[in-house]
C-alpha positions in Angstrom: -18.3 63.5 -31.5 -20.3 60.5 -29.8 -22.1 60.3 -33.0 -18.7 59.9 -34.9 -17.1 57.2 -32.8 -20.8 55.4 -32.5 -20.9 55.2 -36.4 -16.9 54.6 -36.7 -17.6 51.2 -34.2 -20.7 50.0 -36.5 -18.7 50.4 -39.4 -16.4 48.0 -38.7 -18.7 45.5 -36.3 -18.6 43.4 -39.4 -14.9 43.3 -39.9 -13.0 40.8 -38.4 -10.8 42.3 -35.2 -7.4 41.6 -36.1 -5.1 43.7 -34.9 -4.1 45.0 -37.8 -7.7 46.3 -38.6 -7.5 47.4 -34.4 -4.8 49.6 -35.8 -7.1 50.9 -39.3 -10.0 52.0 -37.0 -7.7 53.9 -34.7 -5.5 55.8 -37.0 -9.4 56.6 -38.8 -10.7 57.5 -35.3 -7.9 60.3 -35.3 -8.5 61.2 -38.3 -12.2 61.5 -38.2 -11.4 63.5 -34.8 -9.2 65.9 -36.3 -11.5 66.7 -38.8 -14.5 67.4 -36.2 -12.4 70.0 -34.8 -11.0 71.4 -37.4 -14.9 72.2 -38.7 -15.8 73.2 -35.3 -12.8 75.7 -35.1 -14.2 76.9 -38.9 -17.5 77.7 -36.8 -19.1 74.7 -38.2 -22.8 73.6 -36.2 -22.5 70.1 -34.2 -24.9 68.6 -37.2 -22.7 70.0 -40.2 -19.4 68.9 -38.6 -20.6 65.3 -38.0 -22.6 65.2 -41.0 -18.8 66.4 -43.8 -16.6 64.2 -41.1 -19.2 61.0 -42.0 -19.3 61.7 -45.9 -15.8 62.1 -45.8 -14.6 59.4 -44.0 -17.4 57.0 -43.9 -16.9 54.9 -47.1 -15.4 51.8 -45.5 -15.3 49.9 -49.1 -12.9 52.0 -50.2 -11.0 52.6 -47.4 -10.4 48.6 -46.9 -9.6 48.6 -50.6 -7.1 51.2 -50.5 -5.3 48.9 -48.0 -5.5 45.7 -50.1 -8.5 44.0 -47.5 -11.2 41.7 -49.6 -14.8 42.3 -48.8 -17.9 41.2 -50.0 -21.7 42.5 -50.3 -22.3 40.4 -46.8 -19.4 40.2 -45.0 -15.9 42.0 -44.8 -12.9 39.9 -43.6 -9.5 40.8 -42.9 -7.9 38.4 -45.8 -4.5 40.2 -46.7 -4.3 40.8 -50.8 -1.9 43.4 -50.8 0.9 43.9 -48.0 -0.4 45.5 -45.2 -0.3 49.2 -45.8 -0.1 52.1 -43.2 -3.2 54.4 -42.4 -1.3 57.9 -42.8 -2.6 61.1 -41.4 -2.5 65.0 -43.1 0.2 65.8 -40.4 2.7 62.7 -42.0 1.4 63.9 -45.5 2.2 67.7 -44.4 5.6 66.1 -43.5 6.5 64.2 -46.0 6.3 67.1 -48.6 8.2 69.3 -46.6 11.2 67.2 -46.3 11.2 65.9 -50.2 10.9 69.9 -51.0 14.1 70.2 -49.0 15.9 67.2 -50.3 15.3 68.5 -53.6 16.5 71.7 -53.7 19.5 70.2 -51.6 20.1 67.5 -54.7 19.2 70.3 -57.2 22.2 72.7 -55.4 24.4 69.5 -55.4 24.3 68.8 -59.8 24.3 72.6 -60.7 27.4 73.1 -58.7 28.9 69.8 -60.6 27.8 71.2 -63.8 29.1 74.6 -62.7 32.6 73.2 -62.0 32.4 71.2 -65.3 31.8 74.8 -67.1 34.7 76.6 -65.4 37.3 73.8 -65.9 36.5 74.0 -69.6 36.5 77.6 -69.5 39.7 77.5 -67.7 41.3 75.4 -70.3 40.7 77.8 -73.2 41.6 81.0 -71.0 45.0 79.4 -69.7 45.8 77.8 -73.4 45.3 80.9 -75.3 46.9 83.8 -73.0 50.1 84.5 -73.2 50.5 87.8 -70.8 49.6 87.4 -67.2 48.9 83.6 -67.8 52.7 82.9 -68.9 53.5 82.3 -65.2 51.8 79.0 -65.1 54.0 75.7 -66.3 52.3 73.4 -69.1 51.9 71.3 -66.0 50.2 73.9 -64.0 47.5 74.9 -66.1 47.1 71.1 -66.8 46.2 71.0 -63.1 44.4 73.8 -62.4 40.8 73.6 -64.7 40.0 69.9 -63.0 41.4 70.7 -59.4 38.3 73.5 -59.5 36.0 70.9 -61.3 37.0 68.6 -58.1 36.5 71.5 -56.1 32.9 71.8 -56.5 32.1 68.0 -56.9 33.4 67.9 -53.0 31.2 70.8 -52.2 28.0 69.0 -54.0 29.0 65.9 -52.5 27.7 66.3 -48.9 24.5 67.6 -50.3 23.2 64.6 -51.6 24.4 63.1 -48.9 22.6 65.4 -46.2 19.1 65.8 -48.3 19.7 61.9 -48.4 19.8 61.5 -44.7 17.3 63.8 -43.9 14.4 62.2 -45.9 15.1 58.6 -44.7 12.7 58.9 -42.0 9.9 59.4 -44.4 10.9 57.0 -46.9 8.3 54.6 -45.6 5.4 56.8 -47.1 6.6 56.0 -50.4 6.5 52.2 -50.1 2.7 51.7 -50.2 0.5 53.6 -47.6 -3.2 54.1 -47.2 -4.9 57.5 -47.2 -8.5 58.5 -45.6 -10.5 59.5 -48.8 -10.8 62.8 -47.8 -6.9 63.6 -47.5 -6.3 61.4 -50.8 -9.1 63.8 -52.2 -7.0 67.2 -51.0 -3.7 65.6 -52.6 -5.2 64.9 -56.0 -6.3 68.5 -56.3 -2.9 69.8 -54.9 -1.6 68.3 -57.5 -3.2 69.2 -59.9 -3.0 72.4 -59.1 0.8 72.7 -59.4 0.7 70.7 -62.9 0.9 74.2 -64.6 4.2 75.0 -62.3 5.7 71.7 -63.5 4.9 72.1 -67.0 6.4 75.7 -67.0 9.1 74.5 -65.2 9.7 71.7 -67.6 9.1 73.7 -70.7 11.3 76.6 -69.6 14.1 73.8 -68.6 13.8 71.9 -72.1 13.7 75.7 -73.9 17.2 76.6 -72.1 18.5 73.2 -73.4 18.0 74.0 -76.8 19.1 77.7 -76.8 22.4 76.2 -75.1 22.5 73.9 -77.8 21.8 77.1 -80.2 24.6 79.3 -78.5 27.3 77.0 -79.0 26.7 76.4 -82.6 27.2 79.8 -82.9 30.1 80.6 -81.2 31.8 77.3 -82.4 31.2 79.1 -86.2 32.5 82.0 -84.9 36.0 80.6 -83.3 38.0 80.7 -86.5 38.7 84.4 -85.6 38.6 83.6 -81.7 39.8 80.6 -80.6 38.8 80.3 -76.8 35.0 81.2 -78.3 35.2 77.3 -78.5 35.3 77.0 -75.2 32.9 79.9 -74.0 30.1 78.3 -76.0 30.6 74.9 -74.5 30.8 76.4 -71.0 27.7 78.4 -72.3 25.3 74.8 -72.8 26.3 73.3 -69.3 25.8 76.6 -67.5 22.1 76.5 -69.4 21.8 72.9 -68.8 22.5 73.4 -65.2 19.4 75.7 -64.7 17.5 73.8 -66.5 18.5 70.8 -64.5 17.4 72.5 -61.3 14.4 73.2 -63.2 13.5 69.7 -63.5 14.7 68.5 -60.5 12.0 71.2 -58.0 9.2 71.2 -59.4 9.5 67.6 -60.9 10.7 66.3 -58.0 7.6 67.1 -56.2 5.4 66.0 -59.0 7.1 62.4 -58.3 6.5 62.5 -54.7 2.1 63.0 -55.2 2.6 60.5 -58.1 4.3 58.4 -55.3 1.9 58.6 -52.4 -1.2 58.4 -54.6 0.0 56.1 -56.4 -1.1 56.9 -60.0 1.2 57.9 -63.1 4.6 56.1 -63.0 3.9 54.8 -59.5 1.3 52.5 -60.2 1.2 49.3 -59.3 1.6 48.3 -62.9 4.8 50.1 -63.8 6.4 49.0 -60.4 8.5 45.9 -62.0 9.3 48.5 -65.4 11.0 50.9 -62.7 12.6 48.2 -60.5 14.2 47.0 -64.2 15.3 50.5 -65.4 16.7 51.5 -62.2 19.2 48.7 -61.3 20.2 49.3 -64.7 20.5 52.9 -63.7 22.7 51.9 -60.5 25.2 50.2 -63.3 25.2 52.6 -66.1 26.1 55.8 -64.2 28.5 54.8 -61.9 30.5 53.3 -64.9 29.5 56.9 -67.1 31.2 58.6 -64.3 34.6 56.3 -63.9 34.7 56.6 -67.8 34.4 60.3 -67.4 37.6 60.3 -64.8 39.7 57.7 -66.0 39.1 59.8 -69.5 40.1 62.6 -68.3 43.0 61.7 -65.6 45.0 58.8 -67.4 44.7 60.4 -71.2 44.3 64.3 -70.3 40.9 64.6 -71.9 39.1 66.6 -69.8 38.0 69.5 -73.3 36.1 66.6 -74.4 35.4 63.6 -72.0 32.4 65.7 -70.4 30.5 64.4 -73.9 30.2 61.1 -72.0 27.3 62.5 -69.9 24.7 63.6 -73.1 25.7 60.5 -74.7 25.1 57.9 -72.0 21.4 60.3 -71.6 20.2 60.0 -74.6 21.0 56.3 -74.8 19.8 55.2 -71.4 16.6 57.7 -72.5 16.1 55.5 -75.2 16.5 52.1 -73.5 13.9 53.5 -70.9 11.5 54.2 -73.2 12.1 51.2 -75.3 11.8 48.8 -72.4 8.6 50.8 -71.3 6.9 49.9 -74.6 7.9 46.6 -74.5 6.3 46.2 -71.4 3.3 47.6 -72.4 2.6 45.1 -75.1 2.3 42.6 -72.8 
């Protein structure tokens, strides 16, 4: 371990001691530390543990350039280029995925039990408008009521979801506002992520597949509702229940794809496509919240709730567009 910390301290004698790079060298001495004793736990020799922890970690270069600090072939200073980033360690990393795992499945609950209460209030409305036995109890009124109080239902269930998975994963939010990893743990992300690229694809696949068989059933039974009226209805409750797997779908898997994309800052996360996502997402902030007052005013002041859930695929596909649209643009320039 002396060997290490003697090759850790001539690394940086050329580096200016600020204490920011006071702060670099000690989170790396950790690091470097852990390592050691993880290797010597594996039953490692003194002379291989030293020699993988040094290869590993002992690239200065690129650890300074990971953390936006200039260098040069003679002399490394501690000029700023980038806004200081934060040395992390495997244990934060560990962390971090655990919690946006959790918050995922927590947001992922939270849309298909909105998109579950969407499906039963429009199921509702064709069961209660074309029964006339045990269903003849219920007022006009009443079984004007009834469909959205369930919809509402569910949307107060889902509610507290996002609000919980929300809390929960503030504490690691700084890991996704520009950190710095050791080589060797940015190394061991890359391949984990690549290695669950075939679950994501699957997962997206599958989602996109159930889309279009949704899509598929309700063209069907929409033919079909000439002899059946509430068949209408059944097929259109049919596409959101598919949608809302698929939804959950994209949400897991993808949702972890975004967070390696995040701290390894490659894909949409570079630094390149940072001002492209800052654009589409205020635009985002506007869009949906106004989808989603269409959607109630629609339904609450003019009694449209059969058709007002339309609002959401529309407002998709066009804000789909505008994103993609707007990313082109951008990369013309």
């Amino acid at each position: 371990m002396d060997t290490i910390m003697n090759y850790l301290n001539t690394m940086f004698a050329t580096v200016a001691q600020t204490e920011q790079m006071q702060k670099i060298k000690n989170d790396l001495a950790a690091n470097m530390e852990d390592k050691y004793h993880e290797l010597k736990a594996e039953g490692k020799s003194e002379n291989e543990a030293v020699g993988t922890v040094i290869s590993e970690f002992g690239n200065i270069d690129e650890l300074l350039k990971d953390i936006g600090i200039s260098s040069s072939q003679t002399d490394i200073t501690a000029t700023a280029v980038a806004p200081e980033k934060r040395l992390v360690t495997r244990e934060e990393t560990d962390a971090y995925f655990l919690a946006r795992a959790k918050q995922n499945r927590m947001t992922a609950f939270g849309v298909v039990l909105i998109l579950l209460g969407v499906s039963a209030m429009i199921l509702l409305f064709g069961i209660l408008d074309n029964s006339n036995s045990a269903f003849g109890l219920f007022t006009e009124s009443t079984r004007r009521v009834i469909p959205p109080i369930m919809m509402l239902l569910t949307v107060a269930a889902a509610v507290p979801l996002f609000i919980i998975g929300g809390m929960q994963f503030e504490r690691y939010e700084y890991m996704e506002k520009g950190i710095a990893l050791p080589e060797t743990l940015r190394r061991e992300l890359t391949k984990r992520m690549e290695q669950d690229r075939t679950v994501n694809v699957i997962a997206v696949t599958t989602g996109v597949a159930l889309c279009i068989l949704g899509v598929i059933v309700l063209l069907i039974l929409v033919a079909l509702s000439e002899q059946n009226v509430i068949l209408r209805e059944v097929g259109v409750a049919s596409l959101i229940l598919l949608v809302a797997v698929a939804c959950y779908l994209f949400i897991c898997p993808g949702g972890m794809k975004e967070g390696y994309e995040k701290i390894l800052g490659v894909g949409e996360y570079t630094p390149e496509k940072e001002k492209e996502n800052r654009v589409v997402g205020v635009v985002a902030s506007v869009v949906w919240p106004v989808t989603v007052a269409v959607f109630l005013v629609w339904g609450l002041a003019f009694n449209g709730w059969r058709i007002c859930w339309i609002v959401f695929p529309i407002v998709g596909i066009c804000f789909g567009g505008f994103a993609a649209a707007y990313g082109a643009m951008t990369e013309r320039k």
